[in-house]
PDB file of N, CA, C and O in Angstrom, chain B, residues numbered from 101:
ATOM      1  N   UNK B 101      37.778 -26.545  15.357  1.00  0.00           N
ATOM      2  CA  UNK B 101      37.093 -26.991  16.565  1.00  0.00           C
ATOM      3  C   UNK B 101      38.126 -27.512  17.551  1.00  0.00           C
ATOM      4  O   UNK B 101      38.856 -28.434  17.187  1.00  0.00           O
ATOM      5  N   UNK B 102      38.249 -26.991  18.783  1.00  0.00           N
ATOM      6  CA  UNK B 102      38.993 -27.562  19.697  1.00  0.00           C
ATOM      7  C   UNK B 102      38.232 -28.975  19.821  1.00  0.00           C
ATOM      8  O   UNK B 102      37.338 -29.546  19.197  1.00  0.00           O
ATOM      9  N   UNK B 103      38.989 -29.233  20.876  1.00  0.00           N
ATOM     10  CA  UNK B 103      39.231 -30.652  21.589  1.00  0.00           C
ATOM     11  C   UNK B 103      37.988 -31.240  22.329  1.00  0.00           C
ATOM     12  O   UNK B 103      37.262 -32.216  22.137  1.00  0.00           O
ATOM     13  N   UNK B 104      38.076 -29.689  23.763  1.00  0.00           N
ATOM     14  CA  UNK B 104      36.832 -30.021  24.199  1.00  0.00           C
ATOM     15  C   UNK B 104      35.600 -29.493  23.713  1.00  0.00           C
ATOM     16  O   UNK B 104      34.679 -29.386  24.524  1.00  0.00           O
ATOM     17  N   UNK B 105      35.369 -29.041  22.181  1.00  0.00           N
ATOM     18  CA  UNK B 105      34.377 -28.967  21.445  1.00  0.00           C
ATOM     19  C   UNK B 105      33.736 -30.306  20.997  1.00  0.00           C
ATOM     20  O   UNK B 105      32.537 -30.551  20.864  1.00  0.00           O
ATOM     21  N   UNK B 106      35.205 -31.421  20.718  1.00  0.00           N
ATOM     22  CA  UNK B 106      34.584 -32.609  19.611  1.00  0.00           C
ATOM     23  C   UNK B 106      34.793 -33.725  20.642  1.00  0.00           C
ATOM     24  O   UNK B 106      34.969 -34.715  19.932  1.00  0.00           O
ATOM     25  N   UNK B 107      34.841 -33.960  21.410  1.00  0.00           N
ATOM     26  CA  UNK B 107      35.134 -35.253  22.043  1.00  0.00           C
ATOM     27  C   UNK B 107      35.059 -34.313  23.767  1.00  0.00           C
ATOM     28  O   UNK B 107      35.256 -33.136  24.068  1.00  0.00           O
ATOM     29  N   UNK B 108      34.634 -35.684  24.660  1.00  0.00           N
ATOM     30  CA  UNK B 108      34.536 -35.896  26.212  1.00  0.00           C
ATOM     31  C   UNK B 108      34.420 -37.247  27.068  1.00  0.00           C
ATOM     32  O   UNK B 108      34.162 -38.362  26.614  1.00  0.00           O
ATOM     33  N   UNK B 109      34.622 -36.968  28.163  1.00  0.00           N
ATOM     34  CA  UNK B 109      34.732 -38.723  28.865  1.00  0.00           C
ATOM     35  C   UNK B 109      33.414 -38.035  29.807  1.00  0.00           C
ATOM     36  O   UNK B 109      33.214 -36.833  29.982  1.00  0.00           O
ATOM     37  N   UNK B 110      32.733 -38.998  30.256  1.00  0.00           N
ATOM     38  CA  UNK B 110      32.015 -38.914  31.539  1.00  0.00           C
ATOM     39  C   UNK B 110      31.199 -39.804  32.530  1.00  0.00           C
ATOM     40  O   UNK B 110      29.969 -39.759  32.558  1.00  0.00           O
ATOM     41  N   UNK B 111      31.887 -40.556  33.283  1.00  0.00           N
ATOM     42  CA  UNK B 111      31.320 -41.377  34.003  1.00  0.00           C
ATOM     43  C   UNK B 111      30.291 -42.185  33.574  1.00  0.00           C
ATOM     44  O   UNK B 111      30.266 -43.416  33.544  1.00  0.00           O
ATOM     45  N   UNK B 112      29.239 -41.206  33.164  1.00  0.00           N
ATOM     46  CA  UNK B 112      27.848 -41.583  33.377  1.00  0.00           C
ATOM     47  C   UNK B 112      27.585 -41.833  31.959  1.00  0.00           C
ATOM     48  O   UNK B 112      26.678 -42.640  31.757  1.00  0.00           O
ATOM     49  N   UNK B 113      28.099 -41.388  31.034  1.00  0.00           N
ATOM     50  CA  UNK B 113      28.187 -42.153  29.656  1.00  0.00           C
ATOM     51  C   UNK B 113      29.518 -43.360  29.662  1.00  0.00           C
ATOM     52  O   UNK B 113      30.652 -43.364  30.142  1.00  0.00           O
ATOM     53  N   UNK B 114      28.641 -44.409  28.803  1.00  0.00           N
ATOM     54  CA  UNK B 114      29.583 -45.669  28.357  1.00  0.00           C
ATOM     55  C   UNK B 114      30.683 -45.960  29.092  1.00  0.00           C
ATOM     56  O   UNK B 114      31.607 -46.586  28.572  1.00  0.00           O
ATOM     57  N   UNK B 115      30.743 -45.515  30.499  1.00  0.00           N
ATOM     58  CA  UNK B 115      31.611 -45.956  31.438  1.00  0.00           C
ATOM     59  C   UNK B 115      32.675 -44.914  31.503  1.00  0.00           C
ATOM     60  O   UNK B 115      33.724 -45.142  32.106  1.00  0.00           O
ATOM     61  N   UNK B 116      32.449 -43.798  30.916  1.00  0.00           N
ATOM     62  CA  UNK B 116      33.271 -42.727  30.705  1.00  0.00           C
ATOM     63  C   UNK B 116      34.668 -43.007  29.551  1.00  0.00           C
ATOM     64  O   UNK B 116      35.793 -42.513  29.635  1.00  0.00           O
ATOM     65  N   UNK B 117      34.260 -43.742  28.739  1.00  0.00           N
ATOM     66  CA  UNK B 117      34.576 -44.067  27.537  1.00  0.00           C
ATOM     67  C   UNK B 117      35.038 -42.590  26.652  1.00  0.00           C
ATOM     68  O   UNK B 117      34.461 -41.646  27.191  1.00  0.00           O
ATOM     69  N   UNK B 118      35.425 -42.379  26.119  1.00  0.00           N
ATOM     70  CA  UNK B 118      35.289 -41.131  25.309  1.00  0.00           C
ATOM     71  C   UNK B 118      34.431 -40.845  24.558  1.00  0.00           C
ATOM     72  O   UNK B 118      34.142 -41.890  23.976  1.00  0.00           O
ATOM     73  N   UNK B 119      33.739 -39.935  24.147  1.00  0.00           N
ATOM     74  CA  UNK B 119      32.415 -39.867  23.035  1.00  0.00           C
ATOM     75  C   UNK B 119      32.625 -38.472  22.335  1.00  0.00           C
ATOM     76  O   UNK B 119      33.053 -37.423  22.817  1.00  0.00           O
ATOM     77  N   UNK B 120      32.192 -38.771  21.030  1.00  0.00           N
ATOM     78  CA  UNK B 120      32.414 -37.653  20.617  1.00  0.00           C
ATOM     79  C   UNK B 120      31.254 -36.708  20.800  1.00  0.00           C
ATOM     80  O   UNK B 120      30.212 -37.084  20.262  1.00  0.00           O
ATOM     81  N   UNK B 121      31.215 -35.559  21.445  1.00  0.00           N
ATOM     82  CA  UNK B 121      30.796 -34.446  22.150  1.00  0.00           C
ATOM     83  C   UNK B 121      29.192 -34.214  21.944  1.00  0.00           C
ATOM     84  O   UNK B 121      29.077 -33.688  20.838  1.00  0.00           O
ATOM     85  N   UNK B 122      28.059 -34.363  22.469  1.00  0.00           N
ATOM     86  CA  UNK B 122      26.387 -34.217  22.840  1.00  0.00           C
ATOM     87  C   UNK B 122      25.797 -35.429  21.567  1.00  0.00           C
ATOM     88  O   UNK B 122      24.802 -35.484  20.844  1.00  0.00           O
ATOM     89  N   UNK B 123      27.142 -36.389  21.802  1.00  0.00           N
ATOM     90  CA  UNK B 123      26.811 -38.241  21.371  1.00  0.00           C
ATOM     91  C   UNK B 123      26.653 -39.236  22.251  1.00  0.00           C
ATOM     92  O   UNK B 123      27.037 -39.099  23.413  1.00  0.00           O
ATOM     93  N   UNK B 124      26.274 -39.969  21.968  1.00  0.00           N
ATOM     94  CA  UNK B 124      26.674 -41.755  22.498  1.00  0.00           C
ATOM     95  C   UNK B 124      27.859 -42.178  21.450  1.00  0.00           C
ATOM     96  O   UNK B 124      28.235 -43.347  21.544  1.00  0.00           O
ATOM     97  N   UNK B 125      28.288 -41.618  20.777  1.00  0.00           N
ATOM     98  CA  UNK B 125      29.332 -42.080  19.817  1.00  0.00           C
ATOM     99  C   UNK B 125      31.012 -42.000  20.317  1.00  0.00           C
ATOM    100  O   UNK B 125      31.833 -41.089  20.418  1.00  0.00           O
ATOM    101  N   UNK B 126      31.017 -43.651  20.592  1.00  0.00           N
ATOM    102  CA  UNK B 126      32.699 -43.760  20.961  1.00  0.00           C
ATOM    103  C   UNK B 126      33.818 -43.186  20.030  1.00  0.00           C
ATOM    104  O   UNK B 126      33.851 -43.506  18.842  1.00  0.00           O
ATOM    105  N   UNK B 127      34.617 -42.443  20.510  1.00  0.00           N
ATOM    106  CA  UNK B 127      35.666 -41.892  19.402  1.00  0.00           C
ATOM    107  C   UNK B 127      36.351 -43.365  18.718  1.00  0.00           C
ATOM    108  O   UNK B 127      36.750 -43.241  17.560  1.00  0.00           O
ATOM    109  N   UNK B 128      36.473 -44.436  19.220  1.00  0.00           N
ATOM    110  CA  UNK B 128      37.083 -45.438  18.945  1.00  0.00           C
ATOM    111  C   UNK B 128      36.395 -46.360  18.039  1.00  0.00           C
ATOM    112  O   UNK B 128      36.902 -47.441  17.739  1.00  0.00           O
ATOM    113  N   UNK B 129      34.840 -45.831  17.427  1.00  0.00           N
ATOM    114  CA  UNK B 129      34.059 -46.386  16.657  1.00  0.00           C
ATOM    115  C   UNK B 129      34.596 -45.634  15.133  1.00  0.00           C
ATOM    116  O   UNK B 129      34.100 -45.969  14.057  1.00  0.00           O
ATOM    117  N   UNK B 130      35.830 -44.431  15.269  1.00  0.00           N
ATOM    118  CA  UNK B 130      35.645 -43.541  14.635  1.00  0.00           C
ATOM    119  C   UNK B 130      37.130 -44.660  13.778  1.00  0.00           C
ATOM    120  O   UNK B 130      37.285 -45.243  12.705  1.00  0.00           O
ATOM    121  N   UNK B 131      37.812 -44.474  14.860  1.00  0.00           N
ATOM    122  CA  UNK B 131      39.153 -45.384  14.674  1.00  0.00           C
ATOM    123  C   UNK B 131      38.877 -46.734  14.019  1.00  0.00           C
ATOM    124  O   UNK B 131      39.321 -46.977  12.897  1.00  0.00           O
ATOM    125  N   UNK B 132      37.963 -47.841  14.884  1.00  0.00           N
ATOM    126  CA  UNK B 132      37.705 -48.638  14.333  1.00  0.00           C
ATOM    127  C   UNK B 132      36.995 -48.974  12.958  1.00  0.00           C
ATOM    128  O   UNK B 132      36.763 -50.091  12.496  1.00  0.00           O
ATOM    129  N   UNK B 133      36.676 -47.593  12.360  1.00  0.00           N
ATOM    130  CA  UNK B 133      36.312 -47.941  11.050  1.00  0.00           C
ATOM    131  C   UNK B 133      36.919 -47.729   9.908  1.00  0.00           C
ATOM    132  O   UNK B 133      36.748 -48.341   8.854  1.00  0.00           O
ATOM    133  N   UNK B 134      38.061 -46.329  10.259  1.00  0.00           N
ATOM    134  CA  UNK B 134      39.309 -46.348   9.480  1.00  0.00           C
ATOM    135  C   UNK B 134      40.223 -47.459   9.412  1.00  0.00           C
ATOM    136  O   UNK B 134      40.641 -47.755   8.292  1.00  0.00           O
ATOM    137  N   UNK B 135      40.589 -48.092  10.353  1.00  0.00           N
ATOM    138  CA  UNK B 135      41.076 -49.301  10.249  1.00  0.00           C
ATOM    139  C   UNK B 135      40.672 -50.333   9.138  1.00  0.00           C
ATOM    140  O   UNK B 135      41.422 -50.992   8.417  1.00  0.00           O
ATOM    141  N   UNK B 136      39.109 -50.307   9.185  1.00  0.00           N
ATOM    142  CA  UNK B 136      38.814 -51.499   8.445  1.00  0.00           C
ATOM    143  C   UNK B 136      38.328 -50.696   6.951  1.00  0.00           C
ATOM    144  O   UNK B 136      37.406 -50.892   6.158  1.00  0.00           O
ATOM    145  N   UNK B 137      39.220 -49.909   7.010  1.00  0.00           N
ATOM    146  CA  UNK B 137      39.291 -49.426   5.211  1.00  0.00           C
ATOM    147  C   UNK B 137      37.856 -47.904   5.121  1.00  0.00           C
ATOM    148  O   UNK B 137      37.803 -47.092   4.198  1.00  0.00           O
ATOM    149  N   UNK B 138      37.220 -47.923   5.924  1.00  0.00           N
ATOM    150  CA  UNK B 138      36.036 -46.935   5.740  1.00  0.00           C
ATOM    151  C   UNK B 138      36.560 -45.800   5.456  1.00  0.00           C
ATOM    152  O   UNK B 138      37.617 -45.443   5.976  1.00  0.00           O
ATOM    153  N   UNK B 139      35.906 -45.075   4.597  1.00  0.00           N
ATOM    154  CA  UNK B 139      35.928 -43.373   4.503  1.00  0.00           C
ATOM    155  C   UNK B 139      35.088 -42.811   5.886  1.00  0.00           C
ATOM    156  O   UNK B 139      34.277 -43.418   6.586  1.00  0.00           O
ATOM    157  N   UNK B 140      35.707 -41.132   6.025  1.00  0.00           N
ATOM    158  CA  UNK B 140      34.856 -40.526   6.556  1.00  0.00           C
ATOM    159  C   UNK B 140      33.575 -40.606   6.167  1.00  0.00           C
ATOM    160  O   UNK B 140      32.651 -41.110   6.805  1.00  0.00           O
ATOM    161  N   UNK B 141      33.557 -40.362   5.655  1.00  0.00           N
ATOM    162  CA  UNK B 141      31.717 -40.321   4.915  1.00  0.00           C
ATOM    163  C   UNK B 141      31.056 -41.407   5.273  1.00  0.00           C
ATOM    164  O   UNK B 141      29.959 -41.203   5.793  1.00  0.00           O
ATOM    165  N   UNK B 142      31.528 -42.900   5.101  1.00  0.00           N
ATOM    166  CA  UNK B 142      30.731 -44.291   5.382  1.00  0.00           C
ATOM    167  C   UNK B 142      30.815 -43.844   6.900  1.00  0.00           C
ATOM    168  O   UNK B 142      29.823 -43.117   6.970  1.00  0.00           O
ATOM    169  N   UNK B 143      31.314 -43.836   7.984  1.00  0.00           N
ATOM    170  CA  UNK B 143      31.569 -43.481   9.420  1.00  0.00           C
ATOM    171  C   UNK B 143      30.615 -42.541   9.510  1.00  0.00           C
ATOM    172  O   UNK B 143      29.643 -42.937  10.154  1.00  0.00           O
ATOM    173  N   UNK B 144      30.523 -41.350   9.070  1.00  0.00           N
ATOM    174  CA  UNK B 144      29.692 -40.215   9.389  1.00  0.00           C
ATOM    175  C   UNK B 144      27.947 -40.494   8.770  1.00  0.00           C
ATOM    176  O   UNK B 144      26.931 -39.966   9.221  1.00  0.00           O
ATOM    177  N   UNK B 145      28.050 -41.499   7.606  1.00  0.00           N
ATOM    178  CA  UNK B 145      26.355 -42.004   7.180  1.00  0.00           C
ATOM    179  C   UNK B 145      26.129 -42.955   8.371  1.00  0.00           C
ATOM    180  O   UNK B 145      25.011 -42.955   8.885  1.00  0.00           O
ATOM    181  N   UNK B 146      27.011 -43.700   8.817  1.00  0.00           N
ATOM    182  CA  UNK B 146      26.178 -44.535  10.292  1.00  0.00           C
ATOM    183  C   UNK B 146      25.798 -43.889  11.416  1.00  0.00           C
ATOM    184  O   UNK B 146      24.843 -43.964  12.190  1.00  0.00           O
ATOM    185  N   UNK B 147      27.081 -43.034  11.284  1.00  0.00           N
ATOM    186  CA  UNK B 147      26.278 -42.095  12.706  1.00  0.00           C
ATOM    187  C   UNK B 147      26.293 -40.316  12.730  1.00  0.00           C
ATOM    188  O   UNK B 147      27.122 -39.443  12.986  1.00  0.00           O
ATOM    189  N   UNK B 148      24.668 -40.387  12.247  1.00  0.00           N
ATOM    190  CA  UNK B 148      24.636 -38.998  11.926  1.00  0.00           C
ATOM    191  C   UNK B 148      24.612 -37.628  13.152  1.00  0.00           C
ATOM    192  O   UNK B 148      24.257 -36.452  13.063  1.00  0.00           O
ATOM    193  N   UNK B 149      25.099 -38.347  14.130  1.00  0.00           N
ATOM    194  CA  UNK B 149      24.815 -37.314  15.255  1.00  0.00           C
ATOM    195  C   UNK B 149      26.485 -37.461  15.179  1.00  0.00           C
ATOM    196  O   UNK B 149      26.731 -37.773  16.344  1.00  0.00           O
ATOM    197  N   UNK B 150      27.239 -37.434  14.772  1.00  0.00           N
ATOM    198  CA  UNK B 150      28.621 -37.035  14.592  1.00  0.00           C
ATOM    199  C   UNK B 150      28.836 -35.448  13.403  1.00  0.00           C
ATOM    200  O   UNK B 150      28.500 -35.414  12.219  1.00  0.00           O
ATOM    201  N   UNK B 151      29.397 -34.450  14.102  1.00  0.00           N
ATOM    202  CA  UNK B 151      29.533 -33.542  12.771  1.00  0.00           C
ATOM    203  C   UNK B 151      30.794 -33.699  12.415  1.00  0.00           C
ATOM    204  O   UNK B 151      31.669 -33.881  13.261  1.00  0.00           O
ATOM    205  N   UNK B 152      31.072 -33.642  10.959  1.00  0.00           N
ATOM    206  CA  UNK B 152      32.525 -33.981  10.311  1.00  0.00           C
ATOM    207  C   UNK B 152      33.443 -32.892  11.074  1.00  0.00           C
ATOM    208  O   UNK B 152      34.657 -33.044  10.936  1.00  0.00           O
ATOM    209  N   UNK B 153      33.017 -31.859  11.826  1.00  0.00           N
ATOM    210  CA  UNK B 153      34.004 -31.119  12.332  1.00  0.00           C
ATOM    211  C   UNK B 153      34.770 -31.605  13.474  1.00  0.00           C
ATOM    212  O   UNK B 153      35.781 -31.122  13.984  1.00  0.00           O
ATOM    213  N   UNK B 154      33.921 -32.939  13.870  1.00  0.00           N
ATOM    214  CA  UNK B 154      34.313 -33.693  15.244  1.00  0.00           C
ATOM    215  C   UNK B 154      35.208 -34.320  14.948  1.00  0.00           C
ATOM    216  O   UNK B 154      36.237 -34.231  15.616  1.00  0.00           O
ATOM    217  N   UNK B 155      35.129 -35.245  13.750  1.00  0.00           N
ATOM    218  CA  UNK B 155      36.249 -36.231  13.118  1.00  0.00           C
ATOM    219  C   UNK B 155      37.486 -35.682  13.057  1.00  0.00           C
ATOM    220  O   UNK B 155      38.512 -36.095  13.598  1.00  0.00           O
ATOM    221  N   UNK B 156      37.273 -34.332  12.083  1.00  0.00           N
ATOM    222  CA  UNK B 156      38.215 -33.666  12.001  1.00  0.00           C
ATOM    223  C   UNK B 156      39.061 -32.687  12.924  1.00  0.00           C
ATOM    224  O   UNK B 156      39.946 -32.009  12.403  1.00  0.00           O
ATOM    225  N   UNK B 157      38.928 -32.644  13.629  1.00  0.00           N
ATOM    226  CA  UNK B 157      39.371 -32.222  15.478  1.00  0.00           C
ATOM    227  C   UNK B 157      40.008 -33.093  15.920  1.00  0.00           C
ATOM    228  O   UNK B 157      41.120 -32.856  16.392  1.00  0.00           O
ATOM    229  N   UNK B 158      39.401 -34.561  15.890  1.00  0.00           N
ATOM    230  CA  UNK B 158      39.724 -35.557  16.273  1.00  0.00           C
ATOM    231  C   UNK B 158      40.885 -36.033  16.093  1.00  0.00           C
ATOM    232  O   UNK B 158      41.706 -36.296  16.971  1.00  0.00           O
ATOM    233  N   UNK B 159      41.055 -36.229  14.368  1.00  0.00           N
ATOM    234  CA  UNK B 159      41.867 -36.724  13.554  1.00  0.00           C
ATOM    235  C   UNK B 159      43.230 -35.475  13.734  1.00  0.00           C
ATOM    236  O   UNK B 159      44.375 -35.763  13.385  1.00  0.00           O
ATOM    237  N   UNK B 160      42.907 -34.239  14.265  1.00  0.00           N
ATOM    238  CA  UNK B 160      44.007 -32.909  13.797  1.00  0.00           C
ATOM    239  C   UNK B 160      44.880 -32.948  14.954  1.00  0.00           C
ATOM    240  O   UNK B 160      46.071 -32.692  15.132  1.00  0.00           O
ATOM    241  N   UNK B 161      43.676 -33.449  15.877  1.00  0.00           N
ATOM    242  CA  UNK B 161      44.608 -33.813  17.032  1.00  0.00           C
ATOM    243  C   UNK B 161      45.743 -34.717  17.591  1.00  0.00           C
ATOM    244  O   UNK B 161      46.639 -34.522  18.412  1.00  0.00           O
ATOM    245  N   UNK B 162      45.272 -36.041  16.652  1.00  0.00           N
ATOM    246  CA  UNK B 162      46.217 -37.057  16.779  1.00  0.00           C
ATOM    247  C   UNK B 162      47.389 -36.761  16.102  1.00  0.00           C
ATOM    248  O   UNK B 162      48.458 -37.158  16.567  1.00  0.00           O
ATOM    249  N   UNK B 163      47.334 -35.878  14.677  1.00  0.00           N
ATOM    250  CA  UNK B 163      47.728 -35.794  13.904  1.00  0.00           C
ATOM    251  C   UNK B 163      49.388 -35.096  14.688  1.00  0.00           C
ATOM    252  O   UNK B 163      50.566 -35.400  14.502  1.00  0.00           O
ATOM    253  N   UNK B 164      48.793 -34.194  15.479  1.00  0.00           N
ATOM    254  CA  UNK B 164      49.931 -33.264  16.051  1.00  0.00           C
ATOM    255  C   UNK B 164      50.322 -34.034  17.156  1.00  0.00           C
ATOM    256  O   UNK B 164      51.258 -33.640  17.852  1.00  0.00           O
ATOM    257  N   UNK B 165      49.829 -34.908  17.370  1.00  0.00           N
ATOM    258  CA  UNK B 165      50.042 -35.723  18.943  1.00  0.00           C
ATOM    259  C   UNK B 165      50.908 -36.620  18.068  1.00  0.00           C
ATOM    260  O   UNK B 165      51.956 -36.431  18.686  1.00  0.00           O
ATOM    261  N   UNK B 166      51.219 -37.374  17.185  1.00  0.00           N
ATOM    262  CA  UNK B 166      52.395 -38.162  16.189  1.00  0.00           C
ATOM    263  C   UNK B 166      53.549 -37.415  15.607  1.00  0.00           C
ATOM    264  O   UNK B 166      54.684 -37.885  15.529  1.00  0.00           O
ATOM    265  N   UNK B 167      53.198 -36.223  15.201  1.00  0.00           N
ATOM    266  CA  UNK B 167      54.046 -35.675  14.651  1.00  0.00           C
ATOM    267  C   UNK B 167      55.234 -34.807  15.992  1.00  0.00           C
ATOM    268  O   UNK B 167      56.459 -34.687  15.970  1.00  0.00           O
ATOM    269  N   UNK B 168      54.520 -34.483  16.719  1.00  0.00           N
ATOM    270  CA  UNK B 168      55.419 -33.713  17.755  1.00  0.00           C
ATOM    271  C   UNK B 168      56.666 -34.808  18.552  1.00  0.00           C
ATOM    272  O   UNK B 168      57.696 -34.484  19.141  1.00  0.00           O
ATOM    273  N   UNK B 169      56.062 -36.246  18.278  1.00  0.00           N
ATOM    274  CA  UNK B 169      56.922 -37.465  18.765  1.00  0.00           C
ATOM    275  C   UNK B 169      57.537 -37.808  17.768  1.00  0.00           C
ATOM    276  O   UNK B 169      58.458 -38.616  17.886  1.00  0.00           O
ATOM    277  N   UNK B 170      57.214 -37.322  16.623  1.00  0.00           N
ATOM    278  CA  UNK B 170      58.645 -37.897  15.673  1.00  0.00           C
ATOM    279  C   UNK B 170      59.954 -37.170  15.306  1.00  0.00           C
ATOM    280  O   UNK B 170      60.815 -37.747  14.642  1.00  0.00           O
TER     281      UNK B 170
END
């Protein structure tokens, strides 16, 4: 899944916050729960209008966005 498949900003949602894509779901709700130790799975049972293909887009993206800087 590309990029602009799993995630978008738009004004008129959450202040144009990022969301992951035909959600109200902040990508940073996604972050903030890895942080505090969560699996995908606990993240994806709270919010079921997330598809794991979003996470994982998400996550593939950063992934290459760290690695290309190291």
């Amino acid at each position: 899944m590309k990029q602009s498949q799993a995630y978008h900003s738009d004004p008129e949602i959450l202040g144009g916050m990022l969301v992951f894509k035909s959600t109200r779901v902040p990508v940073k709700s996604l972050f903030d729960h890895l942080k505090a130790g969560d699996s995908i799975e606990v993240f994806l049972d709270g919010f079921p209008s997330v598809k794991r293909s979003q996470v994982l887009a998400v996550l593939k993206e950063m992934e290459s966005e760290v690695l290309t800087h190291a």
